[in-house]
N, CA, C and O of each residue as an XYZ file, in Angstrom:
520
protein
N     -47.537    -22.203    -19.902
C     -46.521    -21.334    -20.438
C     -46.342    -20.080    -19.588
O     -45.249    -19.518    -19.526
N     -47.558    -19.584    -18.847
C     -47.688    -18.034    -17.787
C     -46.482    -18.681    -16.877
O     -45.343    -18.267    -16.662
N     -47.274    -20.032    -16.360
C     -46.346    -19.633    -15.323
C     -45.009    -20.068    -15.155
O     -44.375    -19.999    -14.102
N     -44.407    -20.746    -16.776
C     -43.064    -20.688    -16.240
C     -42.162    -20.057    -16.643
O     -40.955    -20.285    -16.560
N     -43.093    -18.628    -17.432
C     -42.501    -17.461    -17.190
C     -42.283    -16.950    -16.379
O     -41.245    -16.363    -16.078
N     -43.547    -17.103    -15.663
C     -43.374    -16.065    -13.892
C     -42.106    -16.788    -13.206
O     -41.187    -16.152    -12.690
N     -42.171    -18.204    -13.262
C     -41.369    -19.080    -12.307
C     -39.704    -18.516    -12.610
O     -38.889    -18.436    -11.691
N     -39.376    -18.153    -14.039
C     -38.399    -17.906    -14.669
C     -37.964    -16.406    -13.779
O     -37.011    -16.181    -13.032
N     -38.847    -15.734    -14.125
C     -39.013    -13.965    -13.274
C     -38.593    -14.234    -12.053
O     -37.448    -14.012    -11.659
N     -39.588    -14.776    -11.325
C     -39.618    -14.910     -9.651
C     -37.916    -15.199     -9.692
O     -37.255    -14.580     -8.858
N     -37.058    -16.289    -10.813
C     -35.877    -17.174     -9.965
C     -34.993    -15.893    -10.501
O     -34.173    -15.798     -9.589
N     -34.663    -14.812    -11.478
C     -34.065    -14.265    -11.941
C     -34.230    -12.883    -11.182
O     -33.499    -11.922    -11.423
N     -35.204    -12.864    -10.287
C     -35.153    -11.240     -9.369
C     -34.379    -12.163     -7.959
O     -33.787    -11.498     -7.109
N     -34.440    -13.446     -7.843
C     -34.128    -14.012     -6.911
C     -32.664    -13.802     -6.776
O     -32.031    -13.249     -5.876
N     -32.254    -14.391     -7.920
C     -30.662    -13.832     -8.024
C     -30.135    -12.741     -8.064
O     -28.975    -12.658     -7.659
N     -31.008    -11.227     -8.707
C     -30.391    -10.198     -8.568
C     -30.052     -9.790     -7.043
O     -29.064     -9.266     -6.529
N     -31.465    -10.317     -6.462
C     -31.306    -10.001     -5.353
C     -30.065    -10.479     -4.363
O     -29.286     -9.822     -3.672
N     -30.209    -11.873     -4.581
C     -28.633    -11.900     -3.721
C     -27.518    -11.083     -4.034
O     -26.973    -10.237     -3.326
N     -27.154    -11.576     -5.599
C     -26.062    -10.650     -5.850
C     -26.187     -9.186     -5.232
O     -25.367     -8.809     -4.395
N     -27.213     -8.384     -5.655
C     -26.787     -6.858     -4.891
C     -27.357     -7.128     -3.141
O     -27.368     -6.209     -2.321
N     -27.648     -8.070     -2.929
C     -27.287     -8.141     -1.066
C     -25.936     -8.533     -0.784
O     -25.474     -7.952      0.199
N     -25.194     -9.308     -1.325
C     -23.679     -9.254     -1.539
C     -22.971     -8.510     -1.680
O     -21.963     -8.632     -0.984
N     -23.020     -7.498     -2.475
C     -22.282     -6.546     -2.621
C     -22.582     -5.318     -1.751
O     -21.713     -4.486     -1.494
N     -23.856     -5.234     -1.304
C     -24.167     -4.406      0.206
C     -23.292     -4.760      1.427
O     -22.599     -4.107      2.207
N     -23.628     -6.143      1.263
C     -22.418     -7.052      2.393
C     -21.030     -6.519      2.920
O     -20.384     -6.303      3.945
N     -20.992     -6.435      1.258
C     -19.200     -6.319      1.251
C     -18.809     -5.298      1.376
O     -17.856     -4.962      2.079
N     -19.803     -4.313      0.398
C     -19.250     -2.946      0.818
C     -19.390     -2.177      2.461
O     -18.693     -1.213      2.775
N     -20.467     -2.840      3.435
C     -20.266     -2.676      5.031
C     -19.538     -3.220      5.848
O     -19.591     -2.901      7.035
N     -18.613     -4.259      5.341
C     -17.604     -5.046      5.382
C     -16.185     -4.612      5.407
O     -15.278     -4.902      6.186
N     -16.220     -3.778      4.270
C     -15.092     -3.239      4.251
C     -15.370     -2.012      4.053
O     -14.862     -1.509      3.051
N     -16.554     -0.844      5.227
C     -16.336      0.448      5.320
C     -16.016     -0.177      7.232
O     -15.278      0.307      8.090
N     -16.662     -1.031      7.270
C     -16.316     -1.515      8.633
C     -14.804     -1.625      9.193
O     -14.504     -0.964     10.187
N     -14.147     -2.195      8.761
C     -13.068     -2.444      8.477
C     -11.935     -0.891      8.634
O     -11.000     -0.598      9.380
N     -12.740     -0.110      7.349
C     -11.598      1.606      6.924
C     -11.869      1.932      8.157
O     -10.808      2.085      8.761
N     -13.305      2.216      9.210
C     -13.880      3.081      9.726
C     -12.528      2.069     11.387
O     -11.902      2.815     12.140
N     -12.422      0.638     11.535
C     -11.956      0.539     12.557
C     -10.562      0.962     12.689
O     -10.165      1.476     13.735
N      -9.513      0.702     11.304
C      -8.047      1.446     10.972
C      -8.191      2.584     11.705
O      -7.676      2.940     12.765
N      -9.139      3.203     10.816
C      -9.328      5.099     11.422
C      -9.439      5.083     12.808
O      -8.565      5.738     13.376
N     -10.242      4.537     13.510
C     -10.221      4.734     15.104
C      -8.808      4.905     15.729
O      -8.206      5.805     16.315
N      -8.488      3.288     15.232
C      -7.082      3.167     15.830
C      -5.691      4.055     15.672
O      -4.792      4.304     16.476
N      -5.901      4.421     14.293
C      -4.456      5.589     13.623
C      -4.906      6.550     14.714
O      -4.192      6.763     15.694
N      -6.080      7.124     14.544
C      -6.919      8.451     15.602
C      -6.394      8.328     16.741
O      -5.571      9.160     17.121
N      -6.810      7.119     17.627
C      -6.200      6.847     19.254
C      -4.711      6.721     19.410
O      -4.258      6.652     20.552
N      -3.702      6.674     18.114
C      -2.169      6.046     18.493
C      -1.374      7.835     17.678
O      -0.223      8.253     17.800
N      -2.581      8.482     16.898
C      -1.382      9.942     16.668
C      -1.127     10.702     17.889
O      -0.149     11.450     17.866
N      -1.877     10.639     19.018
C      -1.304     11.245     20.248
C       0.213     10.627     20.314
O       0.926     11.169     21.159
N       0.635      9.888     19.780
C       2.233      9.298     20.253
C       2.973     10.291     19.459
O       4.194     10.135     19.475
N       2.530     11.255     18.782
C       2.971     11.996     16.950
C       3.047     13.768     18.309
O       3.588     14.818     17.962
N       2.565     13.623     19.304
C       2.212     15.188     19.691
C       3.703     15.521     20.930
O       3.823     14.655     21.796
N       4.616     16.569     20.967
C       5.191     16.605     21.503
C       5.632     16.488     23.394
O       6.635     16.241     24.063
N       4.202     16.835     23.634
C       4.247     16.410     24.808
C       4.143     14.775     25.315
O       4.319     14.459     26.492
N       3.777     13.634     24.062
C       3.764     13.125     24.573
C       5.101     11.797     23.908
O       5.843     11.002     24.486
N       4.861     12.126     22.510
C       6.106     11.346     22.002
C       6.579     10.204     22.156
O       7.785      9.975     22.060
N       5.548      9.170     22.462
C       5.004      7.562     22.850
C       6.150      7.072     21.472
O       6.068      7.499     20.320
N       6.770      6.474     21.784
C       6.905      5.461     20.936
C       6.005      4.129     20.546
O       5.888      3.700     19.398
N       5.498      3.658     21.524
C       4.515      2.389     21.787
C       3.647      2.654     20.801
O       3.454      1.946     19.813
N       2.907      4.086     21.168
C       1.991      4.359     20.484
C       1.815      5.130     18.507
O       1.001      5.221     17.588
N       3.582      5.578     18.971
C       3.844      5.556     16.986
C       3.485      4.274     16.094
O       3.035      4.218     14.949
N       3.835      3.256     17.005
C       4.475      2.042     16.613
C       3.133      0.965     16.092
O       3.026      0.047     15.279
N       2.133      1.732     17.158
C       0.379      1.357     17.075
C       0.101      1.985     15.790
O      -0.435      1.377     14.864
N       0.373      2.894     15.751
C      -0.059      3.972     14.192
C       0.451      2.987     12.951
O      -0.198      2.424     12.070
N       1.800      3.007     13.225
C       2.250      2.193     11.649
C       1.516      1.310     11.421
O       0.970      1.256     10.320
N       1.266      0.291     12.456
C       1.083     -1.002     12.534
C      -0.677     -1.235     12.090
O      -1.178     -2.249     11.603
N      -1.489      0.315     12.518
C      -3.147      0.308     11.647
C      -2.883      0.825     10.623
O      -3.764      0.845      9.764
N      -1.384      1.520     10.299
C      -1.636      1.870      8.756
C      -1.220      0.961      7.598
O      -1.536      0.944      6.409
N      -0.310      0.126      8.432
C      -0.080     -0.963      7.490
C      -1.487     -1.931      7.205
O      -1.826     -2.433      6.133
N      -1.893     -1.979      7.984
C      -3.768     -2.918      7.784
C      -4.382     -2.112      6.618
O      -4.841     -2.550      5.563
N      -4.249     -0.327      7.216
C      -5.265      0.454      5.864
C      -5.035     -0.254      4.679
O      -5.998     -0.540      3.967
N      -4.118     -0.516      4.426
C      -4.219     -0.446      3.060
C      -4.501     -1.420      2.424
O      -4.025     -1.582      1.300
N      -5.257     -2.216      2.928
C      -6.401     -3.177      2.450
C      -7.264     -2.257      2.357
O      -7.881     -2.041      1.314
N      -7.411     -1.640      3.365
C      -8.966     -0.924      2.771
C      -9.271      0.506      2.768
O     -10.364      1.053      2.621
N      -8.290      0.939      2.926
C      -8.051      2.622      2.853
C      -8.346      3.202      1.233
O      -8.223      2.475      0.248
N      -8.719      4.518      1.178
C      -8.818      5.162     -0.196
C      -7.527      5.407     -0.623
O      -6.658      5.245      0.233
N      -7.200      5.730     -1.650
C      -5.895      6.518     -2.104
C      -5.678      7.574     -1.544
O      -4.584      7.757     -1.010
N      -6.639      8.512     -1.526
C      -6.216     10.149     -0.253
C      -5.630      9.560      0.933
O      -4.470      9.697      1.322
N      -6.566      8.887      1.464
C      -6.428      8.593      2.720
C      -4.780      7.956      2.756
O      -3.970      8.592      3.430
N      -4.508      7.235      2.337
C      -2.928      6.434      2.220
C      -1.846      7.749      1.879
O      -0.921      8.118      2.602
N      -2.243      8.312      0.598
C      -1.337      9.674      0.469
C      -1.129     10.513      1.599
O       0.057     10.643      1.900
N      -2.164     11.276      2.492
C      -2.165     11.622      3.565
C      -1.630     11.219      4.908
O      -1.087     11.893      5.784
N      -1.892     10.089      4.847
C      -0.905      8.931      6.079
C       0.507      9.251      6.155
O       1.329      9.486      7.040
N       0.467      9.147      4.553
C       2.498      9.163      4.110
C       2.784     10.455      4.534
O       3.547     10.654      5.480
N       2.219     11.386      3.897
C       2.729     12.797      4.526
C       2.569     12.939      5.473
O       3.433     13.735      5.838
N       1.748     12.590      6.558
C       1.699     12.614      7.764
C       3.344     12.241      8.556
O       4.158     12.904      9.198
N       3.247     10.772      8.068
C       4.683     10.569      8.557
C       5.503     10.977      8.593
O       6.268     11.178      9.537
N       5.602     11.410      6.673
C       6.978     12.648      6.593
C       7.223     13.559      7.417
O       8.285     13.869      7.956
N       5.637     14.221      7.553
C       6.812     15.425      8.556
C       7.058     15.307      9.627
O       7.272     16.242     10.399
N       7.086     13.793      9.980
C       6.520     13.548     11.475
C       7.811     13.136     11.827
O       8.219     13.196     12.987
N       8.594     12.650     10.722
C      10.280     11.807     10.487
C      11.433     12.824     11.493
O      11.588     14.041     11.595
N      12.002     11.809     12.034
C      13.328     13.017     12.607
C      14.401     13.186     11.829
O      14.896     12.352     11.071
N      14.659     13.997     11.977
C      15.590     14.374     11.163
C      16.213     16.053     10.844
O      15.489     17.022     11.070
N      17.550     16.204     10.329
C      17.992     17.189     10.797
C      17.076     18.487     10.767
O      17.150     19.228     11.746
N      16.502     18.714     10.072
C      15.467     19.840     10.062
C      14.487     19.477     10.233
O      13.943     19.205      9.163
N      13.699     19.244     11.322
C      12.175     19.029     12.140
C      11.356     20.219     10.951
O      11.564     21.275     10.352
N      10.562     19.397     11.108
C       9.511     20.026     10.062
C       8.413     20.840     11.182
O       7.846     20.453     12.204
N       8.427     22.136     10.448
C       7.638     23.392     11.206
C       6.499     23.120     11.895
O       5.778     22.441     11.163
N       5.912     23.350     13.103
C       4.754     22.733     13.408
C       3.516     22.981     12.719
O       2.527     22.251     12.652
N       3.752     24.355     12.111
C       2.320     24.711     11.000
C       2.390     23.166      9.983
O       1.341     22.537      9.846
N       3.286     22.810      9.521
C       3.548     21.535      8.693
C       2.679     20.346      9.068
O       2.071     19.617      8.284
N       2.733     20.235     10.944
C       2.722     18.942     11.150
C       1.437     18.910     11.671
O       0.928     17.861     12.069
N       0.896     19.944     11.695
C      -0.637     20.125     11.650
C      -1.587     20.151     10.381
O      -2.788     19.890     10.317
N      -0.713     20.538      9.403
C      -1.375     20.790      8.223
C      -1.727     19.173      7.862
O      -2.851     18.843      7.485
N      -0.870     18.432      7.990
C      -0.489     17.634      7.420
C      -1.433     16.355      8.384
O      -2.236     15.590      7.848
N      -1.190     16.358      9.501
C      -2.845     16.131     10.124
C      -3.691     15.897      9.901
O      -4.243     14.820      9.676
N      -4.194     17.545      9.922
C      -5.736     17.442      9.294
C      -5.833     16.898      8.312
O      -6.539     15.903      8.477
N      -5.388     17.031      6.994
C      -5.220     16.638      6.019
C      -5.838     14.838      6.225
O      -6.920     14.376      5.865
N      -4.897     14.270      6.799
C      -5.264     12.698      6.945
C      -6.436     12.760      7.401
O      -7.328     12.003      7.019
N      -6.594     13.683      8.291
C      -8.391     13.226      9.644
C      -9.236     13.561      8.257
O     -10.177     12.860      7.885
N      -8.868     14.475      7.702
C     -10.470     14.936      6.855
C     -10.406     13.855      5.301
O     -11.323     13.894      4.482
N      -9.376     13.096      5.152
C      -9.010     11.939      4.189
C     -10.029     10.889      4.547
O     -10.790     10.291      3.786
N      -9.863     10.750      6.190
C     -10.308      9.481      6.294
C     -11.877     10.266      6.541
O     -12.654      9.353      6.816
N     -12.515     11.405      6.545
C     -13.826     11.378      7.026
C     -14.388     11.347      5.797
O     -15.462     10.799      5.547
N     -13.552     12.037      4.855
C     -13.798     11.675      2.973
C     -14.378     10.445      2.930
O     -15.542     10.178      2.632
N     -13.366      9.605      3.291
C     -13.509      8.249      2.712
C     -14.666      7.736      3.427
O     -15.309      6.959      2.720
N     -15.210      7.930      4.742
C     -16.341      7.523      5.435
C     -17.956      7.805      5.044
O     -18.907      7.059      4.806
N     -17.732      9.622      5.114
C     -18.988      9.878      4.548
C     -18.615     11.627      4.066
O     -17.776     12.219      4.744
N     -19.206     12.273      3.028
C     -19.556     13.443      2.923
C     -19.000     14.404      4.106
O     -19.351     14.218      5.271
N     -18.333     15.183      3.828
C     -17.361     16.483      4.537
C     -17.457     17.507      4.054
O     -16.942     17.573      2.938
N     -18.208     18.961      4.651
C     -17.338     19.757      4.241
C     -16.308     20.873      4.902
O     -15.965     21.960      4.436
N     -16.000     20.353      5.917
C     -15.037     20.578      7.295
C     -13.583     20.960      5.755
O     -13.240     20.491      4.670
N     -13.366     21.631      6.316
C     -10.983     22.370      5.479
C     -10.263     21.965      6.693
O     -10.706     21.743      7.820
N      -9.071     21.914      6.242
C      -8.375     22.006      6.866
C      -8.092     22.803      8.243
O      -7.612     22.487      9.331
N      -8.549     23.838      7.750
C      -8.406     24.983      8.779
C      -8.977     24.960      9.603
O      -8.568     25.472     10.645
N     -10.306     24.295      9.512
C     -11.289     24.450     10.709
C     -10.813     23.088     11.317
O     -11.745     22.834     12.080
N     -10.118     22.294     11.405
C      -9.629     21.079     12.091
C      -8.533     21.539     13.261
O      -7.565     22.251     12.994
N      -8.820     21.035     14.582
C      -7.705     21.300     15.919
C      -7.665     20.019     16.360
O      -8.366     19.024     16.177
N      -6.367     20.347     17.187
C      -6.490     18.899     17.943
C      -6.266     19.725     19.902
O      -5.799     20.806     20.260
N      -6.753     18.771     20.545
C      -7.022     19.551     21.519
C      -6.082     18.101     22.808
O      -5.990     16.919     22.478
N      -5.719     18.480     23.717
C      -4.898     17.883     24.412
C      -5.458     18.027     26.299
O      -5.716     19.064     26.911
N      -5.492     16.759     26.746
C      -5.842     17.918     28.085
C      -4.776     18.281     29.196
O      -3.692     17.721     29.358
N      -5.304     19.338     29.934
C      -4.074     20.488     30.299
C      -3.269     19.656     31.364
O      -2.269     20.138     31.896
């Protein structure tokens, strides 16, 4: 009777265990995943900066933000959008304080969503070389 209690124990930690190694799985799976979007949006907003104004590389941006959103947070997606907005042409170009604000905003969305931040807005630049 001991031991096919134990046997019962042993098979029932057996299963917890997979299950929460599964869900470890998945959840490095798909931070894997947010963390590669983010690279890519990161490497294609230089197309977003006036000196350089890539289309190719806008076009790279949409195209990892359309992927985020499999696996993006809600900030992070809200932030994207505004990003774009002010990024849109149109008859009144949106102020550059705007299109920085609006920036950072996304970079510190997606470092949210990665790990623990406590970087503002304010202390976020983007730096270009000369």
């Amino acid at each position: 009777m001991d031991s096919e209690i134990a046997i019962i124990i042993a098979a029932i930690i057996a299963v917890l265990g997979y299950v929460v190694k599964g869900r470890i799985d998945t959840q490095a799976r798909e931070r894997q995943q947010r963390e590669e979007r983010y690279r890519g949006m990161l490497a294609a907003m230089q197309g977003f900066y006036i000196s350089s104004e890539n289309k190719q590389l806008r076009q790279k941006f949409v195209d990892e933000l359309n992927q985020a959103y499999l696996y993006a947070s809600d900030d992070v997606m809200r932030a994207a959008n505004k990003f774009l907005d002010t990024n849109k042409i149109r008859p009144e170009p949106s102020a550059e304080e705007e299109k920085k604000s609006a920036l950072a905003n996304l970079v510190l969305a997606m470092r949210k969503d990665l790990r623990k931040t406590k970087l503002r807005a304010s202390e976020f630049e983007t730096w270009a070389p000369a």
